[in-house]
N, C-alpha and C positions, 0 to 999 in steps of 0.2 A: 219850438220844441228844444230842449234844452240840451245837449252833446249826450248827457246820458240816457238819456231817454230816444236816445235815436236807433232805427233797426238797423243793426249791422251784417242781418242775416247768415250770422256767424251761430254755428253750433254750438249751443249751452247759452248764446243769448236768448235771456228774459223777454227781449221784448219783439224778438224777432216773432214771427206771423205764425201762428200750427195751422198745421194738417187739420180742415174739418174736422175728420175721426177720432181726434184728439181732443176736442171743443165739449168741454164738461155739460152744456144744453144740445150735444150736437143730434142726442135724438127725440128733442123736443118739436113738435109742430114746424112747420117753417113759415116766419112771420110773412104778414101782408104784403109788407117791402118787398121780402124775397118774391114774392108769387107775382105781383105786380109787374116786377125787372124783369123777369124771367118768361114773362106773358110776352112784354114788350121786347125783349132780342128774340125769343120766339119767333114773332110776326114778323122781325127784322132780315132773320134769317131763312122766312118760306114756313119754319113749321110750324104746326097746330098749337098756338097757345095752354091748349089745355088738357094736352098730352104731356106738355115740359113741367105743370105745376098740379099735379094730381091732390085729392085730397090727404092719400097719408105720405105726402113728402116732409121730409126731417130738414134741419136749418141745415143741419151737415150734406145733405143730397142737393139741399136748396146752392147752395156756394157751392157745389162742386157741378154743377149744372148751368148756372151763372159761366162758371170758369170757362166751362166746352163752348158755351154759343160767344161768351166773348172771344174766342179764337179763330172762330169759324169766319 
């Protein structure tokens, strides 16, 4: 990656990371991947798989869900 292109997660950087909620698909479906990962720290973490990836989760609920159980 090339120095400008790096995240400096600095405020009014481009390329720094948004906020789910901010994610122009962020209340589209949440893809395979997502439901997949989230199945699987699920089980990592003791809960019901298919409580964490319900059918109407958004990509945006999906990464912010992702987020919680990798913390746990």
């Amino acid at each position: 990656m090339s120095e400008s292109n790096v995240d400096t997660a600095r405020p009014g950087d481009p390329t720094a990371e948004k906020d789910p909620s901010d994610w122009v698909s962020g209340d589209e479906p949440a893809t395979g991947a997502q439901r997949s990962y989230l199945q699987t720290l699920a089980r990592r973490a003791g809960e019901d798989p298919g409580e964490q990836a319900p059918e109407e989760l958004t990509k945006a609920d999906a990464s912010r869900r992702i987020d919680e159980l990798k913390d746990e």
